[in-house]
Chimera marker file (.cmm) of the C-alpha trace (Angstrom):
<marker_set name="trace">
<marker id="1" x="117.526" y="114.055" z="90.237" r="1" g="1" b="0" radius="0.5"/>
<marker id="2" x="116.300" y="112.214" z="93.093" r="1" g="1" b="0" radius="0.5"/>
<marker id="3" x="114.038" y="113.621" z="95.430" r="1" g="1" b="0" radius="0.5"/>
<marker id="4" x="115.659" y="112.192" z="97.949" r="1" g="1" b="0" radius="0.5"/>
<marker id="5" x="119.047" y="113.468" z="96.581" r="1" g="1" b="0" radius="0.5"/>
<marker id="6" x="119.298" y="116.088" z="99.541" r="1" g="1" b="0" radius="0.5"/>
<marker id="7" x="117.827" y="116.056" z="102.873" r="1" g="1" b="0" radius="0.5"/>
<marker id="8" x="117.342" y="119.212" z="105.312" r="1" g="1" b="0" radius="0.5"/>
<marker id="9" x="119.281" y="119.040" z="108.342" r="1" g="1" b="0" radius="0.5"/>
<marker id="10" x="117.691" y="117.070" z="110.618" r="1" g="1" b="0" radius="0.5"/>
<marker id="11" x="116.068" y="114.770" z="107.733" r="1" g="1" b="0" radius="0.5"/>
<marker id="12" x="112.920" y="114.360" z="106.747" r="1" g="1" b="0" radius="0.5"/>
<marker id="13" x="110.150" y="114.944" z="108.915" r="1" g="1" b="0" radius="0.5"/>
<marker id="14" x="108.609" y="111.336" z="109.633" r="1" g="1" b="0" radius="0.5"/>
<marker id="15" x="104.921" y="111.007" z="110.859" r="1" g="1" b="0" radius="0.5"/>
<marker id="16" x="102.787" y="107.568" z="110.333" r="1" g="1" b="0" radius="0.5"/>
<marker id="17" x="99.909" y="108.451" z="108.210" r="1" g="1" b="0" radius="0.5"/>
<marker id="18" x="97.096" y="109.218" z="110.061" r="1" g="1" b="0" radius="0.5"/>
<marker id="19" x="94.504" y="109.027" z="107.192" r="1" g="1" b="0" radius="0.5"/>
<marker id="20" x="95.388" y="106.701" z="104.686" r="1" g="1" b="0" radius="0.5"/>
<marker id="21" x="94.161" y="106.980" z="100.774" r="1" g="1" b="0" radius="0.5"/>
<marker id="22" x="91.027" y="105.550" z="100.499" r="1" g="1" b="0" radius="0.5"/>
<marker id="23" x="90.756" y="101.653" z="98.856" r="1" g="1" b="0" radius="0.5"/>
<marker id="24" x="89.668" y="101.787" z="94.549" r="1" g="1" b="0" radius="0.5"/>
<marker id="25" x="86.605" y="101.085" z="95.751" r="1" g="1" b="0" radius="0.5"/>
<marker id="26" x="85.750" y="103.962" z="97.934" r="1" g="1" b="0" radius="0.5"/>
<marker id="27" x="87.088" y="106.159" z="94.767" r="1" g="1" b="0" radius="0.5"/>
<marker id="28" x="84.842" y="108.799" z="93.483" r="1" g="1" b="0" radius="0.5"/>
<marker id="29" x="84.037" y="108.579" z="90.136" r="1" g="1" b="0" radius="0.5"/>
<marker id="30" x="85.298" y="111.812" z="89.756" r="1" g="1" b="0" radius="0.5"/>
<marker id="31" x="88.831" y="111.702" z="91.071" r="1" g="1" b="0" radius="0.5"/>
<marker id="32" x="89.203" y="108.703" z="89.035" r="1" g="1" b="0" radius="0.5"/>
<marker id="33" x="88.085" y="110.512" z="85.850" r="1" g="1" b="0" radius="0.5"/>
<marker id="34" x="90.825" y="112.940" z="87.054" r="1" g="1" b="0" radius="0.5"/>
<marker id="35" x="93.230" y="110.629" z="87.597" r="1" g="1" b="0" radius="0.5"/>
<marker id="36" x="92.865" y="108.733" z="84.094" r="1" g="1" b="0" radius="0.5"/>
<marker id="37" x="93.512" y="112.424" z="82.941" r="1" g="1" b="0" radius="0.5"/>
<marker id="38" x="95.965" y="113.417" z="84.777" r="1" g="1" b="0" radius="0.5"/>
<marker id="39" x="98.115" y="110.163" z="83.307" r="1" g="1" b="0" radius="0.5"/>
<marker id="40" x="97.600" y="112.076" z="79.587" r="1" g="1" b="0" radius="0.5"/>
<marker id="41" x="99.428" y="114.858" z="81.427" r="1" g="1" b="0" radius="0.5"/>
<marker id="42" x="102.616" y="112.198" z="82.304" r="1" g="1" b="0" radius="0.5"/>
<marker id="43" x="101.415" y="111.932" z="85.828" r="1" g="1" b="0" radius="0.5"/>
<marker id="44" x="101.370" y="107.923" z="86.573" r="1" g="1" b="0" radius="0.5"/>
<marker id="45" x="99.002" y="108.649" z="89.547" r="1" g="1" b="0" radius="0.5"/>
<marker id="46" x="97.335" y="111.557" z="91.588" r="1" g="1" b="0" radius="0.5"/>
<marker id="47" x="98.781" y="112.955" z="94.408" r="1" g="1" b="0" radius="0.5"/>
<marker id="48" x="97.559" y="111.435" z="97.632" r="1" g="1" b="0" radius="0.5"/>
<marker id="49" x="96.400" y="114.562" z="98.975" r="1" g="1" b="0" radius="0.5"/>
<marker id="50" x="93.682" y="114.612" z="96.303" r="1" g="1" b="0" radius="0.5"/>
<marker id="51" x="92.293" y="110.785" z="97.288" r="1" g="1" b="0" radius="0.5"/>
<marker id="52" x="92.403" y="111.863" z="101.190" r="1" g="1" b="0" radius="0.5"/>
<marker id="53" x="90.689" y="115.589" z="100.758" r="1" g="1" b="0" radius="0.5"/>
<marker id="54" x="87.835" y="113.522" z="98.578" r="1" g="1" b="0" radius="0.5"/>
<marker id="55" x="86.824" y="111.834" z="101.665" r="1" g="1" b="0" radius="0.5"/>
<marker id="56" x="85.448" y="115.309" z="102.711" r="1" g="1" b="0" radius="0.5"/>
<marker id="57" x="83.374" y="116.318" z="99.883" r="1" g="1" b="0" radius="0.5"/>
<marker id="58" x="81.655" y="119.723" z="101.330" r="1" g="1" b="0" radius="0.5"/>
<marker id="59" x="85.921" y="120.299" z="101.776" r="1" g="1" b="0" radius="0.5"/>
<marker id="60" x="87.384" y="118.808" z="98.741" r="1" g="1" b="0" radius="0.5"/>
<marker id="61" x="85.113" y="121.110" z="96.226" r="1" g="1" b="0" radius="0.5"/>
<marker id="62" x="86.417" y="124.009" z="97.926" r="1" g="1" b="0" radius="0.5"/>
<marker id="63" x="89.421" y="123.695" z="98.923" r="1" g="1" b="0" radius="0.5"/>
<marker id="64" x="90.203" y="122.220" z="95.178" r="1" g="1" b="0" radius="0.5"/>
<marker id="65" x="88.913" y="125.513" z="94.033" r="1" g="1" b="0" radius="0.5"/>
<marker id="66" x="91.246" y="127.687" z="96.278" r="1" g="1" b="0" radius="0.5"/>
<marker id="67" x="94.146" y="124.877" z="94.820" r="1" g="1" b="0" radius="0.5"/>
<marker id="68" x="93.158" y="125.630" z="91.139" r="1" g="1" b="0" radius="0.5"/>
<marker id="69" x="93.954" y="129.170" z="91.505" r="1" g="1" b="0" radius="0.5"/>
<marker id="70" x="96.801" y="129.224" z="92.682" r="1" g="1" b="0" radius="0.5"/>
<marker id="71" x="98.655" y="126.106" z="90.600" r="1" g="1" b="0" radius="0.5"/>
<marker id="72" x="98.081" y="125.599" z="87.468" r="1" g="1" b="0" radius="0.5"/>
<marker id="73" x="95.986" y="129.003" z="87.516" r="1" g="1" b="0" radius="0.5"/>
<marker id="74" x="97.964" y="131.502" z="89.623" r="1" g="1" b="0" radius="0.5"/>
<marker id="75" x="99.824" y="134.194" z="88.310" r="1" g="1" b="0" radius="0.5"/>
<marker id="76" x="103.206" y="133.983" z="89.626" r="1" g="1" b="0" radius="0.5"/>
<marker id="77" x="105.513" y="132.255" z="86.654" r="1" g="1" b="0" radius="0.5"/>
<marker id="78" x="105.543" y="128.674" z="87.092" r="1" g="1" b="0" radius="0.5"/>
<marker id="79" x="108.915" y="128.320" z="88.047" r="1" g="1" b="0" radius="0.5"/>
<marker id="80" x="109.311" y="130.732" z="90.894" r="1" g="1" b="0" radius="0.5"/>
<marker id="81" x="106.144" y="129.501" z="92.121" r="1" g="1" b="0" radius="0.5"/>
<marker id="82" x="107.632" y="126.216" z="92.445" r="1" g="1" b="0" radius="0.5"/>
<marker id="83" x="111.145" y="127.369" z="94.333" r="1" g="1" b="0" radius="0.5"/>
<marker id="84" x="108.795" y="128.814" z="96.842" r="1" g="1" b="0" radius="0.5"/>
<marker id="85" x="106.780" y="125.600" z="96.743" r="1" g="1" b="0" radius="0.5"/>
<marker id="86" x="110.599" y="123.705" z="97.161" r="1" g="1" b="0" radius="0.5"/>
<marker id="87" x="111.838" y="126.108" z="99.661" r="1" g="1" b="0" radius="0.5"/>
<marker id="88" x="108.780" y="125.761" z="101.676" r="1" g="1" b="0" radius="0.5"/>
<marker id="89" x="108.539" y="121.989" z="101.687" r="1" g="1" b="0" radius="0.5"/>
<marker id="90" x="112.496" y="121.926" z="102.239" r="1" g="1" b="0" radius="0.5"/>
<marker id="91" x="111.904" y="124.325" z="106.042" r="1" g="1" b="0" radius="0.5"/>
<marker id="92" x="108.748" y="122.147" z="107.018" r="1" g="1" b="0" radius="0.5"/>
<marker id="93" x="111.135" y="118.814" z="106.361" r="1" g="1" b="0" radius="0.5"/>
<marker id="94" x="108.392" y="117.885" z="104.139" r="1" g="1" b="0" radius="0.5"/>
<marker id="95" x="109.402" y="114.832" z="102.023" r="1" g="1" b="0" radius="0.5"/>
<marker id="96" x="105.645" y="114.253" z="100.520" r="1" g="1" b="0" radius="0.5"/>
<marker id="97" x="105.645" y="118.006" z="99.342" r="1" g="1" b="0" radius="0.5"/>
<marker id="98" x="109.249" y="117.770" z="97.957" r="1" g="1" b="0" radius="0.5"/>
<marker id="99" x="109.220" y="114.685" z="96.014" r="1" g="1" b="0" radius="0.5"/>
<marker id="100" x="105.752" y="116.469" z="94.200" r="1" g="1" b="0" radius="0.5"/>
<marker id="101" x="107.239" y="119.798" z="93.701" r="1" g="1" b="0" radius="0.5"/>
<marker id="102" x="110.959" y="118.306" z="92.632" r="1" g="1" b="0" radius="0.5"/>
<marker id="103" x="108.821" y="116.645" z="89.205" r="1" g="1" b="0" radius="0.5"/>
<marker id="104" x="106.508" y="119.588" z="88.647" r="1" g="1" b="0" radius="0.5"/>
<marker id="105" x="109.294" y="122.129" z="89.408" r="1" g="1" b="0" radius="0.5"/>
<marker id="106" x="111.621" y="119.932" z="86.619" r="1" g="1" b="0" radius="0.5"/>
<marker id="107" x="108.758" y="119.427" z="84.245" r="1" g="1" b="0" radius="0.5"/>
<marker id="108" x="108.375" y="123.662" z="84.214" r="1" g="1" b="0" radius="0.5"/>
<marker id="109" x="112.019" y="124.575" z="83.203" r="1" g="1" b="0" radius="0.5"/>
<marker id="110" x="113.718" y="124.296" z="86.852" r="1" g="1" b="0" radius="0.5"/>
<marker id="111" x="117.355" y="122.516" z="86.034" r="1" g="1" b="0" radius="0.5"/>
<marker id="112" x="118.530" y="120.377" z="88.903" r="1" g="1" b="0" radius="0.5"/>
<marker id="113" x="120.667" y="123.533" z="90.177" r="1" g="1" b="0" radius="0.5"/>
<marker id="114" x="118.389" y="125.040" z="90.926" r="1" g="1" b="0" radius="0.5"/>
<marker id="115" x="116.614" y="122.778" z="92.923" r="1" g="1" b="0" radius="0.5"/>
<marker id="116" x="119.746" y="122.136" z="95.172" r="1" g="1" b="0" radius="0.5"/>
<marker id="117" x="119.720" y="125.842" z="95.041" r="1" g="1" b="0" radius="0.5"/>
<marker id="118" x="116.285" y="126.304" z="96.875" r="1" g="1" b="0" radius="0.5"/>
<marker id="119" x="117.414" y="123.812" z="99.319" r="1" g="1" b="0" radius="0.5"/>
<marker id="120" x="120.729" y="125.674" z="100.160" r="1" g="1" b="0" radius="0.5"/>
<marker id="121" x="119.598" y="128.999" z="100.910" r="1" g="1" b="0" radius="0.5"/>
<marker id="122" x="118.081" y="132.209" z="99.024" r="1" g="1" b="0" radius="0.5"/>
<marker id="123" x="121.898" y="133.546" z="98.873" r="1" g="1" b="0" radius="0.5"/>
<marker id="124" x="122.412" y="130.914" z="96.352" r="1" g="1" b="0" radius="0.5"/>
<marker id="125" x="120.431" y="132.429" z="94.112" r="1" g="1" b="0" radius="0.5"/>
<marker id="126" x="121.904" y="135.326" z="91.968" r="1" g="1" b="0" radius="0.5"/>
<marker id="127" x="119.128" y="136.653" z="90.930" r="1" g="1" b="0" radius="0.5"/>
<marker id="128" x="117.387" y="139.271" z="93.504" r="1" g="1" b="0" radius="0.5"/>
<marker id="129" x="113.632" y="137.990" z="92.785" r="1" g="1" b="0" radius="0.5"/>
<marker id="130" x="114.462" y="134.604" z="93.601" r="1" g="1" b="0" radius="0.5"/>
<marker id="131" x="116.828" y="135.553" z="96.712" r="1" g="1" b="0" radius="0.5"/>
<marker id="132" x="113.729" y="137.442" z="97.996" r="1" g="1" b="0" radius="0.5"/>
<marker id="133" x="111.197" y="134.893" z="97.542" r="1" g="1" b="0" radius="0.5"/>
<marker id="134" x="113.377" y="132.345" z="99.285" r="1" g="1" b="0" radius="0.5"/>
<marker id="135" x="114.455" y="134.668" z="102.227" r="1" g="1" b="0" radius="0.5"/>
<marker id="136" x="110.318" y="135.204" z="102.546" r="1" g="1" b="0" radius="0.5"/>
<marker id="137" x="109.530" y="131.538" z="102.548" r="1" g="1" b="0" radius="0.5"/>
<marker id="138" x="112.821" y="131.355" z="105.602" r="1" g="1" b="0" radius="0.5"/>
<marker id="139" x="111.081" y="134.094" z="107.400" r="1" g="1" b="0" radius="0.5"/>
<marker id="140" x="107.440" y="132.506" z="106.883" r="1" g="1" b="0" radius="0.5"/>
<marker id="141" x="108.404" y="129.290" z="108.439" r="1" g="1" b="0" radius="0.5"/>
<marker id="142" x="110.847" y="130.846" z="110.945" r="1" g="1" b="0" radius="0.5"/>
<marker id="143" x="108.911" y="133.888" z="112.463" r="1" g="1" b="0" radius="0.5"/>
<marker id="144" x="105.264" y="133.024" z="111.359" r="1" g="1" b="0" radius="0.5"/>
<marker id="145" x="105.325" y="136.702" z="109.184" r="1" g="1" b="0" radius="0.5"/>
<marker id="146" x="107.639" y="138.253" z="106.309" r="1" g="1" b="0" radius="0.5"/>
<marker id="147" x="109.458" y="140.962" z="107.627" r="1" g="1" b="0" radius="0.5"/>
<marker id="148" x="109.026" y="144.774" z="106.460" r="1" g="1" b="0" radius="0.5"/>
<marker id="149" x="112.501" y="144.962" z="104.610" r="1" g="1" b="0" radius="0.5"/>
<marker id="150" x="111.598" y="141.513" z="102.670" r="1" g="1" b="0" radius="0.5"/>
<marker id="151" x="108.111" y="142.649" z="101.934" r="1" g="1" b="0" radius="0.5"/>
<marker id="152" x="109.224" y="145.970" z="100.817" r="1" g="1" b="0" radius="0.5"/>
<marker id="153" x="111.934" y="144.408" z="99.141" r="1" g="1" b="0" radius="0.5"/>
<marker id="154" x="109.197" y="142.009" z="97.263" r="1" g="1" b="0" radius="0.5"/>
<marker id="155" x="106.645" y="144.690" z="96.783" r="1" g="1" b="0" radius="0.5"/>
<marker id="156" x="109.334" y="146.170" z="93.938" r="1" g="1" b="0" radius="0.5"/>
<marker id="157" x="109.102" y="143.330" z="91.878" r="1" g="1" b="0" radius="0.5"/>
<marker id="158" x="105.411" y="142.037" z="92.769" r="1" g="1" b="0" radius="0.5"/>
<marker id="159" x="102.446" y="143.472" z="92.446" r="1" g="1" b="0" radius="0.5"/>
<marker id="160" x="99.896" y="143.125" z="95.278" r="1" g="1" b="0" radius="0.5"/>
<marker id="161" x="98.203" y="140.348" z="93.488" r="1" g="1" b="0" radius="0.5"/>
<marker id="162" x="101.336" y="138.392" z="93.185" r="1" g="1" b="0" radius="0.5"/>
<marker id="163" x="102.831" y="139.208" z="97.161" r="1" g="1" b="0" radius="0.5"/>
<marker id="164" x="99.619" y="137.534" z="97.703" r="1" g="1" b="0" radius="0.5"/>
<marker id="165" x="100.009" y="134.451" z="96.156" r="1" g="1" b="0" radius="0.5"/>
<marker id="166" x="103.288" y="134.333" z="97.326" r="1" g="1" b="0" radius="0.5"/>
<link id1="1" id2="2" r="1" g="1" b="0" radius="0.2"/>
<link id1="2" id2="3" r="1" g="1" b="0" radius="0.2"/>
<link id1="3" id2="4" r="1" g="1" b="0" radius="0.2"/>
<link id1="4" id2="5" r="1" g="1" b="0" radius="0.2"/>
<link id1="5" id2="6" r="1" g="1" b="0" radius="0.2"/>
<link id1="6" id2="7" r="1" g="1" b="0" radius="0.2"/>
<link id1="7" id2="8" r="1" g="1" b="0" radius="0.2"/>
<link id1="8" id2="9" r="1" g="1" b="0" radius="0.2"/>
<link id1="9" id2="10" r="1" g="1" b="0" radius="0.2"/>
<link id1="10" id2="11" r="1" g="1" b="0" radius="0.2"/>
<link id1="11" id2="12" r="1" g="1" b="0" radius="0.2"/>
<link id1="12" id2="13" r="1" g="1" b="0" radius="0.2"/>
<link id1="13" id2="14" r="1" g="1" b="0" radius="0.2"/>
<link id1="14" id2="15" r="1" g="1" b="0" radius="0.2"/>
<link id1="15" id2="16" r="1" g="1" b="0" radius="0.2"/>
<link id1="16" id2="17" r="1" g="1" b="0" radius="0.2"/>
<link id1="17" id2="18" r="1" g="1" b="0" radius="0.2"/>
<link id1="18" id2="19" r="1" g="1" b="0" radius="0.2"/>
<link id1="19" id2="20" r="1" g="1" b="0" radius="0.2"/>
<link id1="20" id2="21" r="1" g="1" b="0" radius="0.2"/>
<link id1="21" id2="22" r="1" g="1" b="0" radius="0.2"/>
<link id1="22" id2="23" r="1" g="1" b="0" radius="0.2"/>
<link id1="23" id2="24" r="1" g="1" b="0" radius="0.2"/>
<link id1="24" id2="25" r="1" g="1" b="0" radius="0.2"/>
<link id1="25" id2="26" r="1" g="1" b="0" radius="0.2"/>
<link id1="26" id2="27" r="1" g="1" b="0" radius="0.2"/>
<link id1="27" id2="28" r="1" g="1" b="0" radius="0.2"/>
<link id1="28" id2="29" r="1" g="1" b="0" radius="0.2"/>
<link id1="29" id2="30" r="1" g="1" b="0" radius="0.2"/>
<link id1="30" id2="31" r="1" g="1" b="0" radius="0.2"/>
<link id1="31" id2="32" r="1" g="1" b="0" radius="0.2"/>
<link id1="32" id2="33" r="1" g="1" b="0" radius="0.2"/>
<link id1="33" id2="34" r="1" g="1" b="0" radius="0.2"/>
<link id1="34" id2="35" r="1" g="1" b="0" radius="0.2"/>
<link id1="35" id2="36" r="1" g="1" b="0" radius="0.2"/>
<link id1="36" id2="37" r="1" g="1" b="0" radius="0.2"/>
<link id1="37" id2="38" r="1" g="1" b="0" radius="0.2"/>
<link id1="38" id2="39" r="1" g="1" b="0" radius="0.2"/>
<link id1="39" id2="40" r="1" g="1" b="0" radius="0.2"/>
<link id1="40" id2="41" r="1" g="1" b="0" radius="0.2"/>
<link id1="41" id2="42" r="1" g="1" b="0" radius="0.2"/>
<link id1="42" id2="43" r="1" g="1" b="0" radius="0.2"/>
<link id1="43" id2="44" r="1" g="1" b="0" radius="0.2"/>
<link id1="44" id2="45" r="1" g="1" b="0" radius="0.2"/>
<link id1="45" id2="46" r="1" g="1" b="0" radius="0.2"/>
<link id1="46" id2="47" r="1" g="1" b="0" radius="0.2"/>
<link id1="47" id2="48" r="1" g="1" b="0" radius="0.2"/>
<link id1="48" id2="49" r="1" g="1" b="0" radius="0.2"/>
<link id1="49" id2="50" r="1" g="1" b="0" radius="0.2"/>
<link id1="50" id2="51" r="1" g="1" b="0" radius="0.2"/>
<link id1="51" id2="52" r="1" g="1" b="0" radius="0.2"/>
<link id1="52" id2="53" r="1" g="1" b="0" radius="0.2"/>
<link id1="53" id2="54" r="1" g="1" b="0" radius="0.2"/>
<link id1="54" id2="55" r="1" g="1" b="0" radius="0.2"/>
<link id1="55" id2="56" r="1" g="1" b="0" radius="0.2"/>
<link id1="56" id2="57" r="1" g="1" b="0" radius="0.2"/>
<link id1="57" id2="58" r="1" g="1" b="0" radius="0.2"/>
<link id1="58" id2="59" r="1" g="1" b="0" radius="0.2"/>
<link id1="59" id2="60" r="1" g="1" b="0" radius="0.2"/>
<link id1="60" id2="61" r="1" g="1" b="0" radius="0.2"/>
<link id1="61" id2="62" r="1" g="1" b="0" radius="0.2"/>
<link id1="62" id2="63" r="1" g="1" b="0" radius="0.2"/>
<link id1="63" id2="64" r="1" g="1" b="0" radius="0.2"/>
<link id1="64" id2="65" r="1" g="1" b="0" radius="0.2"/>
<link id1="65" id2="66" r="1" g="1" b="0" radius="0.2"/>
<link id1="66" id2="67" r="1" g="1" b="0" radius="0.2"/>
<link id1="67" id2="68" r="1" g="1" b="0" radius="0.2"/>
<link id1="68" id2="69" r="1" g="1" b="0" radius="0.2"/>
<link id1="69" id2="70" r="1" g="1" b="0" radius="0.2"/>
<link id1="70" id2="71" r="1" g="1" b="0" radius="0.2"/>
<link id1="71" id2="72" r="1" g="1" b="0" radius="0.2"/>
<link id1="72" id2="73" r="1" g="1" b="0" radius="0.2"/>
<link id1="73" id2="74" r="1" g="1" b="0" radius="0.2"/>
<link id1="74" id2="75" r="1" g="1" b="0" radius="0.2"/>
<link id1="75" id2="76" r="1" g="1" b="0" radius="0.2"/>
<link id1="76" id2="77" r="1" g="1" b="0" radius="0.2"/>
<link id1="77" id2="78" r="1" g="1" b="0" radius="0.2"/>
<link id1="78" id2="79" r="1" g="1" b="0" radius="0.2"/>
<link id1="79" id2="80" r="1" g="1" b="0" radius="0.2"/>
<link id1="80" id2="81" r="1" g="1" b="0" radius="0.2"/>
<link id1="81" id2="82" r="1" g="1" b="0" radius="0.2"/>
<link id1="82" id2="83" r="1" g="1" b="0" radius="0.2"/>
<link id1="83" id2="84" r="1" g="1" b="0" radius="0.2"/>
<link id1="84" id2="85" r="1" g="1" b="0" radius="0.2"/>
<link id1="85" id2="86" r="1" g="1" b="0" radius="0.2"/>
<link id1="86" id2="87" r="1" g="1" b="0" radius="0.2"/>
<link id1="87" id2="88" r="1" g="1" b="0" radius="0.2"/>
<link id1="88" id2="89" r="1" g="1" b="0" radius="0.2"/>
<link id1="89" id2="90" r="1" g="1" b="0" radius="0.2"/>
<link id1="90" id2="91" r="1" g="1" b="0" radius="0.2"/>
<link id1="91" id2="92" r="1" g="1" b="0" radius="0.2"/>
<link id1="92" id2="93" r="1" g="1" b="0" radius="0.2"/>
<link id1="93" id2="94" r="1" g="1" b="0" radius="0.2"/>
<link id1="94" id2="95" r="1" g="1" b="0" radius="0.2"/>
<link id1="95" id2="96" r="1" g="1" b="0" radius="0.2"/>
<link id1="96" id2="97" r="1" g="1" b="0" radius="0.2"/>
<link id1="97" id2="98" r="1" g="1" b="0" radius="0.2"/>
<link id1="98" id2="99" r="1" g="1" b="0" radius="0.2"/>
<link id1="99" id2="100" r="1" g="1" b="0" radius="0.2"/>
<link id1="100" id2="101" r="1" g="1" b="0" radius="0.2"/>
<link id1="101" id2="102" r="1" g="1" b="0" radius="0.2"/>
<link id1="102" id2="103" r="1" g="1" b="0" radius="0.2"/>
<link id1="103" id2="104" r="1" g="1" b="0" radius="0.2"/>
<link id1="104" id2="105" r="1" g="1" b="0" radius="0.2"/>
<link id1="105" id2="106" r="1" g="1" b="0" radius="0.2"/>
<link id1="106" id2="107" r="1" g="1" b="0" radius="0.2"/>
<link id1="107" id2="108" r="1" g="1" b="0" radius="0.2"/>
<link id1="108" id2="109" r="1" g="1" b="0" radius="0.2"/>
<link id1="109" id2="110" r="1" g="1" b="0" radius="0.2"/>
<link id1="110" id2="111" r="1" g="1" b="0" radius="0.2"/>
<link id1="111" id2="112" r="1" g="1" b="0" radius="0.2"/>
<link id1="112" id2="113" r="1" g="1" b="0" radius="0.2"/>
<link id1="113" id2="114" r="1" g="1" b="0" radius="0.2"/>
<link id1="114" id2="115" r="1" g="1" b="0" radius="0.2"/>
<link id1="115" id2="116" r="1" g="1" b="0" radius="0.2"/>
<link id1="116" id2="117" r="1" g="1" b="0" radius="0.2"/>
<link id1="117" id2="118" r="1" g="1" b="0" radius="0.2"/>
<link id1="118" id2="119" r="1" g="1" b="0" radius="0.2"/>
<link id1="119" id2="120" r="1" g="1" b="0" radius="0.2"/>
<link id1="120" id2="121" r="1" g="1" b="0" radius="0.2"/>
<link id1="121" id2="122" r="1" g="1" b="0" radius="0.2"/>
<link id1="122" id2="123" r="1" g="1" b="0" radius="0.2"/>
<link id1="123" id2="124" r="1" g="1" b="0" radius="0.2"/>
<link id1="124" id2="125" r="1" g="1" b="0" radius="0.2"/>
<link id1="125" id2="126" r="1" g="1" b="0" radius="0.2"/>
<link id1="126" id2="127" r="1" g="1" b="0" radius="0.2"/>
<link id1="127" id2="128" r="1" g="1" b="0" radius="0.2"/>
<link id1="128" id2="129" r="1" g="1" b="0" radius="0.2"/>
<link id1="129" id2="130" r="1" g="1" b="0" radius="0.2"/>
<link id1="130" id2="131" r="1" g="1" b="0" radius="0.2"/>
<link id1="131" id2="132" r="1" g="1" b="0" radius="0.2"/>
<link id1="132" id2="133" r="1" g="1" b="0" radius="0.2"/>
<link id1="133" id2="134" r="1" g="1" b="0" radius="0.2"/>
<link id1="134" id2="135" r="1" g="1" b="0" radius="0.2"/>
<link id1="135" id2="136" r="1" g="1" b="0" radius="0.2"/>
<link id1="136" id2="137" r="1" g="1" b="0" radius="0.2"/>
<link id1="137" id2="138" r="1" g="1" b="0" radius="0.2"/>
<link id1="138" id2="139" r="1" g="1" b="0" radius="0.2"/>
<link id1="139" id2="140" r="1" g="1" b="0" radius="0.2"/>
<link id1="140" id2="141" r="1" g="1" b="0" radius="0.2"/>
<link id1="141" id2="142" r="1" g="1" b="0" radius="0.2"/>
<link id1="142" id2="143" r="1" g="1" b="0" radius="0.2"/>
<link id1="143" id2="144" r="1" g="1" b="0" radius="0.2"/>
<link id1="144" id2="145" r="1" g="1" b="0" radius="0.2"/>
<link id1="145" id2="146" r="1" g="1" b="0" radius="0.2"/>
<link id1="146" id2="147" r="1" g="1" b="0" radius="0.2"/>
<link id1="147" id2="148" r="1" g="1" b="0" radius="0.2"/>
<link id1="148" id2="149" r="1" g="1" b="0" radius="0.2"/>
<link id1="149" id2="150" r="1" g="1" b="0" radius="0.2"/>
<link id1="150" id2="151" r="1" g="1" b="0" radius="0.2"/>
<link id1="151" id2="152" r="1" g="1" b="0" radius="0.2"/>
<link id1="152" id2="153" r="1" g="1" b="0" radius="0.2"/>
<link id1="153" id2="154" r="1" g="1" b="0" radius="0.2"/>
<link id1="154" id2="155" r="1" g="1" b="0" radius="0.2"/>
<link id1="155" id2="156" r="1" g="1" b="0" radius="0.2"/>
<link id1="156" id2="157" r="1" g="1" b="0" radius="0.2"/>
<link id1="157" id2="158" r="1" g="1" b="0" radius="0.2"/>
<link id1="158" id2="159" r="1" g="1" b="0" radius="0.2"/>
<link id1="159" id2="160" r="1" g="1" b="0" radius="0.2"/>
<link id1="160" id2="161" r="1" g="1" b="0" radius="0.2"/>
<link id1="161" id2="162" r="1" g="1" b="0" radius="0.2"/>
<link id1="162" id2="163" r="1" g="1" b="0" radius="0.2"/>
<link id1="163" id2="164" r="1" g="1" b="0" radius="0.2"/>
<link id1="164" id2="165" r="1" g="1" b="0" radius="0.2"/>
<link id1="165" id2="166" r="1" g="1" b="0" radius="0.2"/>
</marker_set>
């Protein structure tokens, strides 16, 4: 499926980039290593994000640290992770985000439907776990917080570890 296969109402959020990825030869020899990698892994590049957080060093160590733990290494299974990953980048009109998450989201077990799924609305989902964690990415964007009946809701199928990551 195309990432571009649906579009939120409204479209896709359009900004010029501000910071662009950095020319090979300003590179790190480290993100490179991680690129040649990441290619073994059937990734034909790195994410941009990666190249434009490098150009911060005393930021990119951390912040790739706070990244690692939550994907690959959180906790939450792979594929709900990534509907709330899809649903997210679907409210914010995030095209960048979507097109990444539609090929990671395929490559762990999502089937297309469900991908149109997270871009229709939780209700589209018949199971409860995924309703929830859609209606809490809807109330996230909307209203800045989950509310206490979705949290509650969440809390009896995550454990505190897990409502954190999500």
């Amino acid at each position: 499926m195309s990432s571009d296969a649906l579009a939120p109402p409204g479209g896709w959020l359009e900004s010029a980039a501000r910071i662009g990825v950095p020319p090979a030869a300003r590179r790190g020899w480290v993100l490179r290593a991680m690129s040649l990698a990441a290619r073994r892994f059937g990734r034909s590049e790195l994410p941009d994000v990666l190249w434009v957080f490098h150009l911060n060093p005393r930021l990119f160590w951390p912040w790739l640290l706070f990244a690692s733990r939550l994907m690959p290494g959180g906790r939450l299974p792979a594929q709900e992770r990534e509907l709330v990953i899809l649903r997210t980048a679907w409210n914010c009109r995030s095209r960048y985000e979507w097109g990444q998450h539609v090929e990671i989201g395929l490559r762990v077990g999502l089937a297309d439907a469900d991908i149109v799924r997270a871009a229709r609305a939780p209700q589209s989902f018949e199971q409860e776990r995924r309703r929830l964690l859609l209606a809490a990415c809807d109330e996230l964007v909307r209203d800045k917080l989950i509310g206490e009946t979705t949290w509650r809701a969440l809390a009896a199928h995550f454990n505190p570890r897990l409502l954190i990551e999500i």
